[in-house]
N, C-alpha and C positions, 0 to 999 in steps of 0.2 A: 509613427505619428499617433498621440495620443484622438480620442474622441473631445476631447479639450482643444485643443491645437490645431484640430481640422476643422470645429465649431467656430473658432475665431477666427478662423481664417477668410471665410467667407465675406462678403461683403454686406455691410450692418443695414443696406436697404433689401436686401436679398435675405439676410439669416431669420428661420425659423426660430420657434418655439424648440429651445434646449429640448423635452423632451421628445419633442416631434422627429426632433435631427436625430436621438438615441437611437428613438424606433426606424427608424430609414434604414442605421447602421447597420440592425438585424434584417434588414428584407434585402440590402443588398448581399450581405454575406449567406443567408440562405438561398440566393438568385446565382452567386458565384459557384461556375461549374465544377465539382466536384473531382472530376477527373483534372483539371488544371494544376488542383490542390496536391493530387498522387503526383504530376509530373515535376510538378517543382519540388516535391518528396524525393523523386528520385532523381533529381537531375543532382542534387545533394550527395544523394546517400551512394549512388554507385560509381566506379571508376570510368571515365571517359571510354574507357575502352569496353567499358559494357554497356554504352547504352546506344539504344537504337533508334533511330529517329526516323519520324516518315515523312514522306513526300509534303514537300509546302501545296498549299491549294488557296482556292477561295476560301475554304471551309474554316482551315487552319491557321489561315493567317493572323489572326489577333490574338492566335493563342499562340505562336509562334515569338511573337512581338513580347509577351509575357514572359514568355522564358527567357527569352535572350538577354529583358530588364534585369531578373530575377539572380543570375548568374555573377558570383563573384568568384573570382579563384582562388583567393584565399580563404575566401567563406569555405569553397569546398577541399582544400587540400583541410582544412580544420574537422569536414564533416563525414567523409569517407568511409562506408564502412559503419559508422555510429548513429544507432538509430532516435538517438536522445537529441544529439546537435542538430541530424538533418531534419528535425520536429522545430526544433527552437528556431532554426533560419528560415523555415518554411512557413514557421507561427509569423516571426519577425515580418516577413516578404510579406505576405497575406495583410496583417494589420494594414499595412501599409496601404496595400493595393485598396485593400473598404474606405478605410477612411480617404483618401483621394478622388472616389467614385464619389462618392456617399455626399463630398464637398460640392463634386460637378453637379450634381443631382439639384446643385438648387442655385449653380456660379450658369451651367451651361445643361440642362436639360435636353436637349438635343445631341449635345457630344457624349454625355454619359447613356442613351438610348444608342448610340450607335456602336460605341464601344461594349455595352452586354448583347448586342444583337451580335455583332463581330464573335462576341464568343461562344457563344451558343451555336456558330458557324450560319448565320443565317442567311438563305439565298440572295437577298436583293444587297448582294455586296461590293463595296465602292471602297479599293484599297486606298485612293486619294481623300475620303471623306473619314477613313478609318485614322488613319494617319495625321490627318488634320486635327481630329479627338483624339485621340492618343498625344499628341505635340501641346493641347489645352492643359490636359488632364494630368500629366505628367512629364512635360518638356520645359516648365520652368524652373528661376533658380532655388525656389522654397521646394517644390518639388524634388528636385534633385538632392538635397540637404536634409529632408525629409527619410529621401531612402539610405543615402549613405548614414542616417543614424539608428535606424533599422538595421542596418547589416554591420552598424559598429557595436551598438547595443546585443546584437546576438554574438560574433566574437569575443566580447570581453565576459558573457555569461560561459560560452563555452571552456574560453583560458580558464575561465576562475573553476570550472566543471574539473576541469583536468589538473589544476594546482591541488583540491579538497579532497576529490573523490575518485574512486577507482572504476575502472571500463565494467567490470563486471558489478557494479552498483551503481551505475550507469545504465545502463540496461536495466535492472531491475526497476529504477526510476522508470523510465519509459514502459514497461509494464504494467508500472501500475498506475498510468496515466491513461494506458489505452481501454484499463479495467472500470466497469463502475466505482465508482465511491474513489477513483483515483483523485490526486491531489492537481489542483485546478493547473495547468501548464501558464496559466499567466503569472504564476507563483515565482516562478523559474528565475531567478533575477540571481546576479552576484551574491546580493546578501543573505538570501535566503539560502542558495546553495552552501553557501559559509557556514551555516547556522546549521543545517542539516550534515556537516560533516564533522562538523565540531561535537553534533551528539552521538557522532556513529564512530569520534574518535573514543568519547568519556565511555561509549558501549565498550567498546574493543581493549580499553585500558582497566575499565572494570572487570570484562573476564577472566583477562591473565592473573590481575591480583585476587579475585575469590574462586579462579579455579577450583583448587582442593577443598574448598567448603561448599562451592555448588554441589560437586562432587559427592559429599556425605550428606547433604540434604538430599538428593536425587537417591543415595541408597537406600536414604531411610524411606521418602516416600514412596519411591514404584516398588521397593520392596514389600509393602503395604498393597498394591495393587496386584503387583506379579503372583501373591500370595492365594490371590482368589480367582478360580477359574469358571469360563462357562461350559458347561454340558449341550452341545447339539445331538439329537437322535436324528440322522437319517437312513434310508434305507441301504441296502447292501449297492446298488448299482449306481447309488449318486454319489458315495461318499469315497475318498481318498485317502481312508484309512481301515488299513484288513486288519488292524490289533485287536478287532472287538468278533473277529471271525468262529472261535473257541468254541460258543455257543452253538451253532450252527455244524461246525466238523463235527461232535459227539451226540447230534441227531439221530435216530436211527432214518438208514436211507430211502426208505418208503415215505418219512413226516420232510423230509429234506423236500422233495420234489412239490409236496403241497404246502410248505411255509416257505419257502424261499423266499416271496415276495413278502412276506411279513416280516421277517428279519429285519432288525434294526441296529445298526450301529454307533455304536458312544462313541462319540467323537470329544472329547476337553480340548479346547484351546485357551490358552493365558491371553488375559485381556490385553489389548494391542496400547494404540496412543490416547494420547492424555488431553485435558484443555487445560489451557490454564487462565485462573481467573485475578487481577489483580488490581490493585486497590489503588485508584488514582483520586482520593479525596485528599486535601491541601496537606495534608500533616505527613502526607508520604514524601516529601520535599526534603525533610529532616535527615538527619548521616543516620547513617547505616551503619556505622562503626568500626569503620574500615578506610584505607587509604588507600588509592593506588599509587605507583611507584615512584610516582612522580610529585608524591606526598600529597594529591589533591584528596579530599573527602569524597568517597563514593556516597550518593543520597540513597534511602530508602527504592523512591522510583529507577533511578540506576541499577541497582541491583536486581532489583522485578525484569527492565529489560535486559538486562543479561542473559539469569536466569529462563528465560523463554527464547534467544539467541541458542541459547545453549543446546534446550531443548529440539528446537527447529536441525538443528547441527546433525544432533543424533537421530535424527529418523523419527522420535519421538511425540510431536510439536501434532495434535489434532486442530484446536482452533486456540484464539488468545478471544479472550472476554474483558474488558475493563468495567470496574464500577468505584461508582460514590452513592450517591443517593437512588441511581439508575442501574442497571448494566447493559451494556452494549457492546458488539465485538468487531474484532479490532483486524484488521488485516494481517496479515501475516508475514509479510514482506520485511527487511532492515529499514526500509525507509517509514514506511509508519509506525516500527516498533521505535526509532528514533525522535520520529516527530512528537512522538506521547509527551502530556504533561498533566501537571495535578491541577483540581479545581472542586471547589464541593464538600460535602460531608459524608457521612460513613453510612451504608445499611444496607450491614452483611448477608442479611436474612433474603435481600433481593437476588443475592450472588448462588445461596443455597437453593432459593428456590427453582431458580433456571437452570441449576446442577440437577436435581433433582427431573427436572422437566425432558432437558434430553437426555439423560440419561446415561450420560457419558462420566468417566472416572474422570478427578477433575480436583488440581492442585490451587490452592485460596494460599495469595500472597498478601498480607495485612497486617495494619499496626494495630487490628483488635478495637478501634476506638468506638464500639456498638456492641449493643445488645445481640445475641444469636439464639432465635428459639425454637430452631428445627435442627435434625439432627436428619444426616443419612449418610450410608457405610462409599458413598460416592465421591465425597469431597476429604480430601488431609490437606489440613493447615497449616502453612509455614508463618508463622510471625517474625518481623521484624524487631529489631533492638528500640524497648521500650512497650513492647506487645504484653499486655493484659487481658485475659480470657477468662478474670474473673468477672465480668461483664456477662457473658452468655449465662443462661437459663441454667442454674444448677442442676438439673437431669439430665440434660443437651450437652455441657462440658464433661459433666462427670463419664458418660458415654463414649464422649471423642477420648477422652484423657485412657480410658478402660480399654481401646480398642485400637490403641497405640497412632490416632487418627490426626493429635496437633501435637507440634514444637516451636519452638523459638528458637531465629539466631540470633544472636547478637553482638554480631561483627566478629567475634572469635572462637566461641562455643556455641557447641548445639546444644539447649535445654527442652529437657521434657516436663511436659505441662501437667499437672497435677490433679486428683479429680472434685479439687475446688479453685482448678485457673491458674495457680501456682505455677512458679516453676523452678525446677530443681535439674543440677548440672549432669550432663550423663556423660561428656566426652570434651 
């Protein structure tokens, strides 16, 4: 039942100020017990044969009365097990349950007080008075029609869950819902889970077809990184590597016993993972130059999320950063690298700068459409098909171009960029 539908439901000498009702909405669902919310979680999520129930009481009884409304069997042979559905039937059931309080709160003030006292298990309890509000609140036939669309509305998001999308992306959804910055669960609807399988299909049919070229873009750049190592110095007792021992055995043994603790150990270790930064201003929308096998056009931004799928795959995947005018970063997960989309304009110089900032080795996916007037040995540039870097600050390209630091693909070869932005075929 929407917040719409339980407004109008009301009776027009009794209904409040729209927004006054909104605000109610929130004070009852903050007032609703908490722990109600996990048992109808799990009354979902676990097999009958695991769950435990305890003694009815005074205490318990209107929460009891909750559950038992809450309960569908087909709801739950659908939810077993998955912790994404027994969220959506428990979202579903919950809505439900506010807006139907939220409506008494201004039909019967009285039965809606006795039914949050009942839950809250409050002593001065009267199962006959409970029961009476409970039979108000939610024993009519709007009432009943109400919930059975509540628990049709979460089955048919479910089916449509399990027609698009797979259990273990499934799970990762629910993940990243339980996470900050997760995607709002009122989102959750048929068509939007369509919409969100359908870009996790164009991911998955983009990679098979640019495999072998992600492939040789990935050689070229972490080859570029792998190439440069850091130097730790620490002492003989903290570090985990005796190769730097040498020094120290051709001591004479009298200087050994008074520099032991001075001894220090070179440790080199090759730089680990990567970010990657990519360029989601409108013109990254355009083909990429390439088709997958099913002869669709792979876009620009398609290929970006690949390319970062790819990486995430192999161990390699530190953070993902998106920019246009801005940058900002971007979860990590297949569900947000799928929800990504273009909007904005280009200004690359934001992306370097916050390379620069953390400090981290860090791959720029771009169609070049800006100006670039900082340079550092941190960022290698992949351009997409139509990428021009004679844009950037002739001392800043000629730099990246000398230090083997940008290329271009363009859907079929890998070009290297010239140190006036150019670019010229190498394979």
């Amino acid at each position: 039942m929407s917040k719409r539908a339980a407004f109008q439901a009301i009776d027009p000498d009794k209904k409040p100020d729209a927004n006054a009702f909104y605000k109610k909405v929130n004070e009852i669902y903050n007032k609703f017990p908490k722990h109600l919310k996990n048992d109808i979680f799990k009354m979902y999520y676990h097999k009958m044969n695991k769950l435990e129930f305890e003694e009815r009481t005074d205490a318990n009884y209107t929460k009891y009365k909750f559950i038992e409304s809450s309960n569908n069997p087909v709801g739950k042979i659908m939810t077993e097990s998955s912790n994404l559905k027994s969220s959506i039937f428990t979202r579903n059931v919950l809505a439900y349950y506010i807006m139907q309080l939220t409506a008494m709160e201004y039909i019967d003030p009285n039965a809606a007080k006795d039914i949050m006292d009942g839950l809250q298990g409050d002593s001065g309890f009267n199962s006959s008075d409970i029961d009476d509000a409970l039979s108000k609140t939610f024993g009519n036939k709007q009432a009943e029609k109400d919930l059975d669309k509540a628990i049709q509305d979460a089955q048919n998001t479910c089916k449509s869950m399990d027609d698009t999308i797979s259990d273990d992306i499934q799970e990762e959804m629910f993940k990243n819902i339980k996470e900050n910055g997760g995607v709002n669960p009122g989102k959750l609807g048929p068509e939007y889970l369509e919409q969100v399988a359908a870009n996790i299909s164009r991911i998955t049919l983009s990679l098979g077809s640019l495999k072998e070229k992600i492939k040789k873009l990935m050689d070229k750049s972490t080859n570029y990184f792998s190439a440069r190592k850091e130097t730790i110095h620490e002492d003989l007792f903290n570090s985990d590597n005796l190769g730097g021992l040498d020094e120290y055995i051709f001591l004479h043994p009298q200087l050994r016993k008074f520099m032991i603790e001075d001894v220090m150990i070179k440790d080199t270790k090759s730089v680990g993972k990567i970010d990657i930064y990519i360029d989601i201003s409108g013109s990254m929308n355009s083909d990429c130059g390439i088709r997958d096998k099913n002869g669709n056009r792979i876009d620009k931004l398609d290929f970006c999320k690949a390319f970062a799928v790819k990486l995430q795959e192999l161990g390699m995947l530190n953070k993902i950063y998106v920019f246009n005018d801005r940058v900002r970063e971007l979860k990590s997960d297949i569900f947000s690298i799928a929800s990504l989309s273009t909007s904005g304009g280009t200004n690359i110089d934001t992306a370097v700068e916050r390379i620069i900032s953390n400090g981290v080795n860090a791959l720029v996916i771009t169609d070049a459409e800006d100006n670039c007037s900082t340079y550092t040995d941190k960022a290698f540039f992949i351009g997409v098909q139509g990428a021009r870097f004679s844009s950037f600050d002739n001392k800043v390209i000629k730099e990246y171009s000398e230090k083997g630091q940008v290329i271009v693909f363009n859907g079929q070869t890998i070009q290297k960029v010239n140190t006036k932005g150019q670019i010229d075929i190498t394979n």
